[in-house]
ZAVEXPA-344858 format. One record per residue (C-alpha): residue number from 1; x, y, z. Coordinates in nm, 4 decimals. Layout:
[NUM [X Y Z]];
...
# end
This chain:
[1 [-2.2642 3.0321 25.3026]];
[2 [-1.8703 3.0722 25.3731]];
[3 [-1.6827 3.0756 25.6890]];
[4 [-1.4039 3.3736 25.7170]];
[5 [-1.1463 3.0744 25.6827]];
[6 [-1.3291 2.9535 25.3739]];
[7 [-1.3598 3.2706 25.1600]];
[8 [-1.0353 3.2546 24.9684]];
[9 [-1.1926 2.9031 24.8431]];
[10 [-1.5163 3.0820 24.7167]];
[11 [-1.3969 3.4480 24.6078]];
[12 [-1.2727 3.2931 24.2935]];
[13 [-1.6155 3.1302 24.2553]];
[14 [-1.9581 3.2669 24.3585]];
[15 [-1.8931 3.6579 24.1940]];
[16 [-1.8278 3.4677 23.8505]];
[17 [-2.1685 3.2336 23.9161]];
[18 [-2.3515 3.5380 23.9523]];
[19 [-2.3264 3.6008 23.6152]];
[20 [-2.5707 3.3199 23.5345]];
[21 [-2.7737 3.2991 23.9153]];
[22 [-2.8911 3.5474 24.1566]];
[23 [-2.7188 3.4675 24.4460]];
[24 [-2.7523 3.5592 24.8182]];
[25 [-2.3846 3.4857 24.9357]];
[26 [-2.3667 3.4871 25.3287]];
[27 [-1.9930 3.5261 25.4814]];
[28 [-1.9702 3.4203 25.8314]];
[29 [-1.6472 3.5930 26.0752]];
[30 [-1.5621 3.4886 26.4037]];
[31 [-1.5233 3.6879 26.6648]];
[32 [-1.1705 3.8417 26.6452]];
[33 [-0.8698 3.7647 26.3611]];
[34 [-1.0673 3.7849 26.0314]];
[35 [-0.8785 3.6655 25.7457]];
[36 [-1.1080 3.9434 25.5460]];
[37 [-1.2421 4.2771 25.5869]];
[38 [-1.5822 4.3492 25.4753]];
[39 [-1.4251 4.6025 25.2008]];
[40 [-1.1760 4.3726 25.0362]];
[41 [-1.5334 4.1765 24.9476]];
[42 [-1.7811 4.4135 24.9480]];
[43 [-1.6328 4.4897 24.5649]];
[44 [-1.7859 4.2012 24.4362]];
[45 [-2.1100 4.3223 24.5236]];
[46 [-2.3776 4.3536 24.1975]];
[47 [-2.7451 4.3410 24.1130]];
[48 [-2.6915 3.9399 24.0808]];
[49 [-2.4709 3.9062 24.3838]];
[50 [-2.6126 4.0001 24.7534]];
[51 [-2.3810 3.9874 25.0283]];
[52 [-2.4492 3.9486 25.3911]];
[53 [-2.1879 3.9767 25.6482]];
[54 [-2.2626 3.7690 25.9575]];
[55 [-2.0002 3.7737 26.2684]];
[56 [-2.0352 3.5515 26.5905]];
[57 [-1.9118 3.8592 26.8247]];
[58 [-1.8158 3.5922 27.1206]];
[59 [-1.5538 3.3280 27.1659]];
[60 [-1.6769 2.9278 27.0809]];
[61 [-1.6898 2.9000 27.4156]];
[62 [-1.8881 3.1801 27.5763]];
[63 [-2.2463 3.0062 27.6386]];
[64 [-2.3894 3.3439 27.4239]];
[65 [-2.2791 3.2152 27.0929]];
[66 [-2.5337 2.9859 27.1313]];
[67 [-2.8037 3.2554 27.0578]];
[68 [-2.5820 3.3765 26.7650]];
[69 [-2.5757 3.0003 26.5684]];
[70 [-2.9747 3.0366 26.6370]];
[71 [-2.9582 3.3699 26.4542]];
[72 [-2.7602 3.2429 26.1949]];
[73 [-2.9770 2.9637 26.1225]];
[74 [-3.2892 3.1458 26.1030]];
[75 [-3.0813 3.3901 25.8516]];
[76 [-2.9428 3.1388 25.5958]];
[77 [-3.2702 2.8633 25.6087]];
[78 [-3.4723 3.2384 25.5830]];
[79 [-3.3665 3.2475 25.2414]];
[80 [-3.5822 3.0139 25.0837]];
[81 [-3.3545 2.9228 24.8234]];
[82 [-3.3729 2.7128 24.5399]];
[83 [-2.9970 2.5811 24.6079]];
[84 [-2.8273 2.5847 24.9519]];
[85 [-2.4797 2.5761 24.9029]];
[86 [-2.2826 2.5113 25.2231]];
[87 [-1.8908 2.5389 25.2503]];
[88 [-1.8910 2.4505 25.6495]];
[89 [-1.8702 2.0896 25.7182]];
[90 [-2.0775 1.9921 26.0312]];
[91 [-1.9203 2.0359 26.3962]];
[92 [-2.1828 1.9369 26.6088]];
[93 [-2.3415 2.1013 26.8785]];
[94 [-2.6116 2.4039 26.8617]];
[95 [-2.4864 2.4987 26.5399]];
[96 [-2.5513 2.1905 26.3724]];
[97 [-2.8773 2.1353 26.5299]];
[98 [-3.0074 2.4875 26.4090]];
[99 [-2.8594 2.4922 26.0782]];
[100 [-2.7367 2.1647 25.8806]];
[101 [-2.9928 1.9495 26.0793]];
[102 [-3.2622 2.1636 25.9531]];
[103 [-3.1295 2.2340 25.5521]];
[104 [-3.3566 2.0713 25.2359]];
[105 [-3.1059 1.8001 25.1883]];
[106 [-3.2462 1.7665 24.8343]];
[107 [-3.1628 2.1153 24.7155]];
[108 [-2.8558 2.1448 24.9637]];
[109 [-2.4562 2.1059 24.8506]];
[110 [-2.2394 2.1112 25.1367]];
[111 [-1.8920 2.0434 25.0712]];
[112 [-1.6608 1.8046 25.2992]];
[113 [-1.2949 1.8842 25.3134]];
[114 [-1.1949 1.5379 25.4389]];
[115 [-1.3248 1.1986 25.3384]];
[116 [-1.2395 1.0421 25.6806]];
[117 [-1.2279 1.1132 26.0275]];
[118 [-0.8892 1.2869 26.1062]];
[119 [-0.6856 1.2434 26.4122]];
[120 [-0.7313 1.6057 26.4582]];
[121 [-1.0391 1.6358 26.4688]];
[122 [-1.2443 1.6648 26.8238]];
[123 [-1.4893 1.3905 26.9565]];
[124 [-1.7378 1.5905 26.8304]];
[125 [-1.6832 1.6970 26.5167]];
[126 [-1.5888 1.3023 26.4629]];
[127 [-1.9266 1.2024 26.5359]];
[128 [-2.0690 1.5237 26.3575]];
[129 [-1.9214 1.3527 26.0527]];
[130 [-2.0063 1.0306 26.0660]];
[131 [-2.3690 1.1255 26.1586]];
[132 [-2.4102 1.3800 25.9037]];
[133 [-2.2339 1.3088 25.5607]];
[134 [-2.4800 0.9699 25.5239]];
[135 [-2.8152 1.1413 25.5278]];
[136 [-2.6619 1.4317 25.2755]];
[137 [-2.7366 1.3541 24.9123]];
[138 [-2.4979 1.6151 24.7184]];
[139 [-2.1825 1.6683 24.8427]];
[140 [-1.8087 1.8345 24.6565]];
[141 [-1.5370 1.7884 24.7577]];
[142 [-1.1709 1.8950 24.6178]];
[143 [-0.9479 1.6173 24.5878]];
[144 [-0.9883 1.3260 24.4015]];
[145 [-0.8120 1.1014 24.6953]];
[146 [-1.0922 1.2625 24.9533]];
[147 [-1.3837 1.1894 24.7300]];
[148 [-1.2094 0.8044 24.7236]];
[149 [-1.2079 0.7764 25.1307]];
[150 [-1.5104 0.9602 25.1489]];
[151 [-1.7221 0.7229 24.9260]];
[152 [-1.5726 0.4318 25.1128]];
[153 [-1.6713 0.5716 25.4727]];
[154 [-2.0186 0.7476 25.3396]];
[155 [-2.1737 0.5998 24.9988]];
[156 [-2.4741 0.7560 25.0135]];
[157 [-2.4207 1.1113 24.8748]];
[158 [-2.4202 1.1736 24.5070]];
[159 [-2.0052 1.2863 24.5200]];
[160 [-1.8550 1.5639 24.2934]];
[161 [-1.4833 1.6397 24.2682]];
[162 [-1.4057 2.0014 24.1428]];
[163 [-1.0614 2.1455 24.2502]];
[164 [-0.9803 2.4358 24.4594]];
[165 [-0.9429 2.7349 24.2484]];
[166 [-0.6180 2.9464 24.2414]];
[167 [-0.6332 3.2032 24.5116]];
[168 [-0.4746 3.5467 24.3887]];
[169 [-0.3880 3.8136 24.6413]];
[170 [-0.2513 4.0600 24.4240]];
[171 [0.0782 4.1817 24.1435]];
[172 [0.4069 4.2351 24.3441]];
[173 [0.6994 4.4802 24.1967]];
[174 [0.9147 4.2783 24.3783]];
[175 [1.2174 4.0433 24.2507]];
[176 [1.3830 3.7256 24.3289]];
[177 [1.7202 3.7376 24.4653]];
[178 [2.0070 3.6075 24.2966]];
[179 [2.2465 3.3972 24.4522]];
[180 [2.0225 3.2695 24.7145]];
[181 [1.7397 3.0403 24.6780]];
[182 [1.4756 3.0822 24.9298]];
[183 [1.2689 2.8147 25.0359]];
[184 [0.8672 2.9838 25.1673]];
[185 [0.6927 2.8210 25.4416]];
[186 [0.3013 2.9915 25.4097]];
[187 [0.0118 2.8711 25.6132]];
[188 [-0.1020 2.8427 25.9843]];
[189 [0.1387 2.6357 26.1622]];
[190 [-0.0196 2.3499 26.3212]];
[191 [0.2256 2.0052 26.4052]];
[192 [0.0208 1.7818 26.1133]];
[193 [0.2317 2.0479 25.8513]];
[194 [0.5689 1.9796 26.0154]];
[195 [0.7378 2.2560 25.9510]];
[196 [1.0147 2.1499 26.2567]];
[197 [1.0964 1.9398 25.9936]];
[198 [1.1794 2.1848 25.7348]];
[199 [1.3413 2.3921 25.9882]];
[200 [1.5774 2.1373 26.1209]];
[201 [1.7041 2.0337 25.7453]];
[202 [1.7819 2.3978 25.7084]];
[203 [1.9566 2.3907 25.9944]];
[204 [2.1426 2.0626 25.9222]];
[205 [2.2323 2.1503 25.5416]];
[206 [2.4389 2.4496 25.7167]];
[207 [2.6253 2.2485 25.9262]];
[208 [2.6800 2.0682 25.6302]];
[209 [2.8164 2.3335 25.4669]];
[210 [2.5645 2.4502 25.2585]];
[211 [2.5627 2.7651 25.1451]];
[212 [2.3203 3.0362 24.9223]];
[213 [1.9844 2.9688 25.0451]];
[214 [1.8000 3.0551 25.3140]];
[215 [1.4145 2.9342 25.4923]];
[216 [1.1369 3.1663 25.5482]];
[217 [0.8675 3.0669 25.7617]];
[218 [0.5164 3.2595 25.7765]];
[219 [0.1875 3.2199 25.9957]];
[220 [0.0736 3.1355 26.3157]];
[221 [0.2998 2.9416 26.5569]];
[222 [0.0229 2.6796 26.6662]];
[223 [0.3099 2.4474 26.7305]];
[224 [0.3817 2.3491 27.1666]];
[225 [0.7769 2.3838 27.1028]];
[226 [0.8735 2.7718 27.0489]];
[227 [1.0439 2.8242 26.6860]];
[228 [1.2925 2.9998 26.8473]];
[229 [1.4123 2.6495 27.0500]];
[230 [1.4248 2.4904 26.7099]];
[231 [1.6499 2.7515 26.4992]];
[232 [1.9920 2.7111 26.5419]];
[233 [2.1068 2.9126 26.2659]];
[234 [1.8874 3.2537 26.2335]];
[235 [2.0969 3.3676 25.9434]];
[236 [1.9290 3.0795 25.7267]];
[237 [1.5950 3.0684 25.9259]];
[238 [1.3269 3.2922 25.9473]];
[239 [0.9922 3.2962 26.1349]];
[240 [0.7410 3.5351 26.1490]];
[241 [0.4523 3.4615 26.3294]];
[242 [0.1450 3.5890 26.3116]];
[243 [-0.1930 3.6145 26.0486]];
[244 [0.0215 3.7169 25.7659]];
[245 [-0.2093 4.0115 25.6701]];
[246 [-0.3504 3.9642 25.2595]];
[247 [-0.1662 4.2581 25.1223]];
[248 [0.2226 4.0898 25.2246]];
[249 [0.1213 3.7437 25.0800]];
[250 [0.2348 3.8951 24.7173]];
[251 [0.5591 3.9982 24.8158]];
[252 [0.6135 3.7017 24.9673]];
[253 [0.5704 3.4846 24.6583]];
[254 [0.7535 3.7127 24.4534]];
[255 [1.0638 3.6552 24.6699]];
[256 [1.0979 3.3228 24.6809]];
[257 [1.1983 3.0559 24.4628]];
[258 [1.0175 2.7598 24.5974]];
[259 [0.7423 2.7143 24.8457]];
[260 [0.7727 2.4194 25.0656]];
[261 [0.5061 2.1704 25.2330]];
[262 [0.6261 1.9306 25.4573]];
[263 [0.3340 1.8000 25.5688]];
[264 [0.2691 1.4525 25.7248]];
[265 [-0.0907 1.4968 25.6758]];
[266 [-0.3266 1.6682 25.4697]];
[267 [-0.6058 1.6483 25.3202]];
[268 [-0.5741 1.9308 25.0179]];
[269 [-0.3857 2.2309 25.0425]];
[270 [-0.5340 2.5700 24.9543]];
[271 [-0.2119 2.6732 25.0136]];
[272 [-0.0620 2.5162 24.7413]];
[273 [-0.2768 2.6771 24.5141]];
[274 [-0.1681 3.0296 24.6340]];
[275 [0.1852 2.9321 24.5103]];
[276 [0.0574 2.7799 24.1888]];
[277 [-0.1212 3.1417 24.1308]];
[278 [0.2178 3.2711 24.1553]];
[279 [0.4050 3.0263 23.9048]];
[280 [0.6405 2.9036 24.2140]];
[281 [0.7359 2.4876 24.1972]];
[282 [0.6135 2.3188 24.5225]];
[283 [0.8095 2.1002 24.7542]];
[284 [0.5630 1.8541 24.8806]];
[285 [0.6008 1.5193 25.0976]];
[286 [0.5009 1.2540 24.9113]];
[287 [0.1234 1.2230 25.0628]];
[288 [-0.1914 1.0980 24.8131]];
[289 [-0.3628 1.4037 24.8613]];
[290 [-0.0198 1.6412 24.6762]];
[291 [-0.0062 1.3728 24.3983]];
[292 [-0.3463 1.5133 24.3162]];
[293 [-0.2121 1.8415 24.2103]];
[294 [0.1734 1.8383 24.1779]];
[295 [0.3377 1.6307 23.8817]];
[296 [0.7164 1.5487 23.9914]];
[297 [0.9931 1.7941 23.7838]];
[298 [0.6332 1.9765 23.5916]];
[299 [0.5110 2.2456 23.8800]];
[300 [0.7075 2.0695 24.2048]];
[301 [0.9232 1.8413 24.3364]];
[302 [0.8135 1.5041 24.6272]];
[303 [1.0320 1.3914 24.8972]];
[304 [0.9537 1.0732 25.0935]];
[305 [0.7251 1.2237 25.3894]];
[306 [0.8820 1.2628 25.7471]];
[307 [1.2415 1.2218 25.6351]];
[308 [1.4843 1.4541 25.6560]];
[309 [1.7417 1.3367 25.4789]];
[310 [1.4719 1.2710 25.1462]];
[311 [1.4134 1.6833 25.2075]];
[312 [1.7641 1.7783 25.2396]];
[313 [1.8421 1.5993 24.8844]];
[314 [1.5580 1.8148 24.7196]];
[315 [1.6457 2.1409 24.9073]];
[316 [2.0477 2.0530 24.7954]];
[317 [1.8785 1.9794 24.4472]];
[318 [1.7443 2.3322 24.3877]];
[319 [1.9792 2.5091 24.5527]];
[320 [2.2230 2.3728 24.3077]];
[321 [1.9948 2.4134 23.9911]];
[322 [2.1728 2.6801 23.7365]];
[323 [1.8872 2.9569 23.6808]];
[324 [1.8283 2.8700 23.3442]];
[325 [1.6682 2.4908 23.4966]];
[326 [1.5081 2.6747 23.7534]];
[327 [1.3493 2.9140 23.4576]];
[328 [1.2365 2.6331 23.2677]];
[329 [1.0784 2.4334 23.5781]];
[330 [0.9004 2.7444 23.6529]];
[331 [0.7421 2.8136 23.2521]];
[332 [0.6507 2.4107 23.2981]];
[333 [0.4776 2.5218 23.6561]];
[334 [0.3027 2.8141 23.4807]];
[335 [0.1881 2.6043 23.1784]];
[336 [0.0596 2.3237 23.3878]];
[337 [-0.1559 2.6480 23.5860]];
[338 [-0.2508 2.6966 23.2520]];
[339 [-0.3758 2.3772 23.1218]];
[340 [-0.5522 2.2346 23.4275]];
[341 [-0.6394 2.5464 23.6968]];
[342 [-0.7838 2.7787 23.4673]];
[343 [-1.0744 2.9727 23.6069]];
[344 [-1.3093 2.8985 23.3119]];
[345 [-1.3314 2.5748 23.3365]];
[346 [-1.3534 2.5287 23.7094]];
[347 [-1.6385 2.7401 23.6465]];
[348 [-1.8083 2.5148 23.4063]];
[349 [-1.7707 2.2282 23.6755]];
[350 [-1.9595 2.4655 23.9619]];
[351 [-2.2586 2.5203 23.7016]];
[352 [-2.3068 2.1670 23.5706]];
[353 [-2.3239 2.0567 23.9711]];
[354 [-2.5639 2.3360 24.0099]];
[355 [-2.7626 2.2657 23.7255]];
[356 [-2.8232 1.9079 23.8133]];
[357 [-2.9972 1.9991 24.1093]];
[358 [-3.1988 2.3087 24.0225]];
# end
């Protein structure tokens, strides 16, 4: 079972593990602002690969949904399956009770995006966690500095580490600019990403004098502050905000020269992996859960997180790069991709989990 918010994590996967398993694959969508339509997934349909669309019609809030969690209980646990694969961590309330309360822990793999309890998280999904993860006994997760914090807080579960797979949204006929390096913000804008950050050393390299480069920013504004109270200089800064619909996220990528993550917390970023797919370097802050997946100078550069002035050096840095070092940085980014993301073995790691269990 997949959440909406989830599917770009398992649309790599479960069509390609229907080759060897017959597989009931339930998608769940909330009740407005689905990252997915039904026909951008209903392609992977086959005679080894069912698909059920499930959506929760009401708000988290309205006391009906209640009745839909019930429904979507009785539809997953209905299944009878040999191998309950799970990618929605527990949140407590009805849902839990009618679903992850009642799986077959013992043929059940639910996956936990975060080995501790986040500051982020609500009361109740806090205690959801800490309730939940101890009784589970398989559990995979995608980073290996998760898994670490999550066998610390919950040793129970039998752990297993595979890595998000590349997430491909399409070919773009679109080309990179020359004589301006554009830096790509990408991703739902909540404050733990700290894109102010990124904004405001944009804005301070043009004071500076800085020149040839400009700052796109792209997702929900989730953020108290308005962006517009934080740009002082719109002809270097960008923001448009709003679900970036699936079909622009190519162009995107194909336009700019670096993606950037200032984030000063995280747990793994899928959307990392979208810019990976696309054989862009990464600016990251320098946070355990980046070092898992970006080598300094191979597919990305680190700056020390929350500082500005550590961002400004690496923005300066690849805005002054002559194209031919950019070039090669981005054939090393593409032949790390290569090396260590590749479908086919990512694959390999789903079915030996499976396989230990079935």
């Amino acid at each position: 079972m997949t959440p909406d918010w989830f599917v770009d994590v398992d649309m790599p996967i479960v069509p390609r593990l229907a080759d060897e398993y017959d597989i009931t694959w339930i998608i769940v969508f909330p009740w407005r602002n689905c990252r997915y339509t039904e026909s951008e997934i209903e392609k992977y349909r086959s005679g080894h690969l069912n698909i059920i669309y499930f959506r929760y019609k009401y708000y988290r809030h309205d006391p009906r949904i209640a009745f839909r969690y019930r429904k979507l209980g009785k539809l997953v646990l209905g299944e009878n399956a040999d191998l309950y694969y799970i990618n929605m961590p527990p949140g407590g309330g009805t849902l839990q009770r009618v679903l992850h309360d009642r799986l077959p822990l013992d043929r059940t793999i639910i996956t936990a995006h975060d080995g501790s309890i986040k500051s982020i998280m609500n009361s109740k999904t806090a205690k959801a966690y800490s309730e939940f993860y101890p009784k589970c006994k398989h559990v995979q997760m995608f980073s290996k500095s998760q898994a670490g914090e999550f066998k610390i807080n919950y040793p129970g579960p039998e752990v297993t580490i595979i890595p998000l797979a590349l997430k491909d949204y399409g070919r773009s006929d679109k080309q990179l600019e020359h004589g301006v390096v554009t830096f790509l913000s990408f991703g739902t804008i909540h404050a733990e990403k700290n894109v102010p950050l990124l904004i405001e050393a944009a804005n301070q390299l043009y004071e500076e004098g800085v020149r040839g480069f400009r700052v796109s920013v792209n997702g929900q504004w989730k953020i108290a502050e308005s962006s517009d109270n934080l740009i002082r200089h719109p002809e270097v800064v960008s923001v448009r905000s709003e679900l970036i619909p699936n079909e622009d996220i190519p162009d995107m990528y194909a336009t700019c020269h670096y993606a950037v993550f200032p984030y000063k917390m995280m747990s793994q970023s899928g959307a990392v992996k979208v810019a990976m797919n696309y054989n862009k370097p990464v600016i990251v802050s320098d946070l355990p859960g980046f070092k898992d997946e970006v080598v300094e100078n191979v597919n990305g550069l680190f700056f020390h997180s929350e500082d500005i002035e550590s961002l400004k050096k690496v923005m300066k840095q690849c805005i002054d790069m002559p194209e031919a070092e950019y070039a090669a940085l981005q054939k090393r980014t593409a032949d790390y991709v290569a090396q260590h993301l590749s479908i086919d073995s990512i694959i390999i790691q789903y079915k030996s989990m499976i396989d230990k269990i079935i």
